[in-house]
N, C-alpha and C positions, 0 to 999 in steps of 0.2 A: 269508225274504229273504237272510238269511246265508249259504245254502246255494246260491242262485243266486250269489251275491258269489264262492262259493267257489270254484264249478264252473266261472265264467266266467276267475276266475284260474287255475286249472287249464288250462281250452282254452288263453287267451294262452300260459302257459308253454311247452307240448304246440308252441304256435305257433312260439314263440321256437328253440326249441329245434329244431325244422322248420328255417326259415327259416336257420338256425346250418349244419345240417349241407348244405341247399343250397347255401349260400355258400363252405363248406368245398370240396363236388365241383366247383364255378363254377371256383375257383383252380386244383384238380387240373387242370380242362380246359384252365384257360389257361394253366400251364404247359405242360403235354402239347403244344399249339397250339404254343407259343411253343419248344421244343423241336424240331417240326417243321420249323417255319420256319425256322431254323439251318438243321436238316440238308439241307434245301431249298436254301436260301443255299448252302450249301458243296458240295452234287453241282452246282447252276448256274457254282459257279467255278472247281470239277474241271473240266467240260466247257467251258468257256471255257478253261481252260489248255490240255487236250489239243486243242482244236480249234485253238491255236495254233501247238502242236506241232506237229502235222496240217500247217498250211500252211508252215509251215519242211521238213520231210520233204518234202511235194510240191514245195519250192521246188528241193530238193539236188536229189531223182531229178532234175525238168526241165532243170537246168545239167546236170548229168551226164550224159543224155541228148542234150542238144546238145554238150556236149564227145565223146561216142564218137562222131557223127556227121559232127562239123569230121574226128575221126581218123580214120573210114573213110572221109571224101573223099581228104582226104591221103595217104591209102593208097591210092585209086585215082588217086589224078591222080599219085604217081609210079610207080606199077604200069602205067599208061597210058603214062606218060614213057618209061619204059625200053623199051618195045616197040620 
């Protein structure tokens, strides 16, 4: 009987000590996860900044774009004129 008593304390342990090191790579994981998800978070608000950027840059060209256009009227209509 002592010898089942013993064997069966031995599985638990063997158990225990299972269950330890699962819980151990659990954390690894959710760190590693949780690590992720940062860097996830932060390329999301990289891209959120330059796509900001992005619409400032398309804003300038478009003004700039119609300011060279007011100046190549301007330049025809006195180019026109002086005829």
């Amino acid at each position: 009987m002592s010898v089942m008593v013993t064997r069966a304390f031995i599985a638990m342990r063997q158990a225990i000590v299972a269950m330890r090191s699962i819980d151990f790579r659990f954390e690894q994981l959710y760190r590693k996860v949780d690590q992720l998800n940062n860097y996830i978070e932060e390329i999301f608000h990289d891209q959120n900044d330059f796509n900001e950027q992005q619409e400032v840059t398309w804003e300038k060209i478009k003004n700039e774009r119609s300011f060279l256009k007011d100046v190549e009227r301007e330049f025809i209509h006195c180019a026109v004129g002086d005829e």
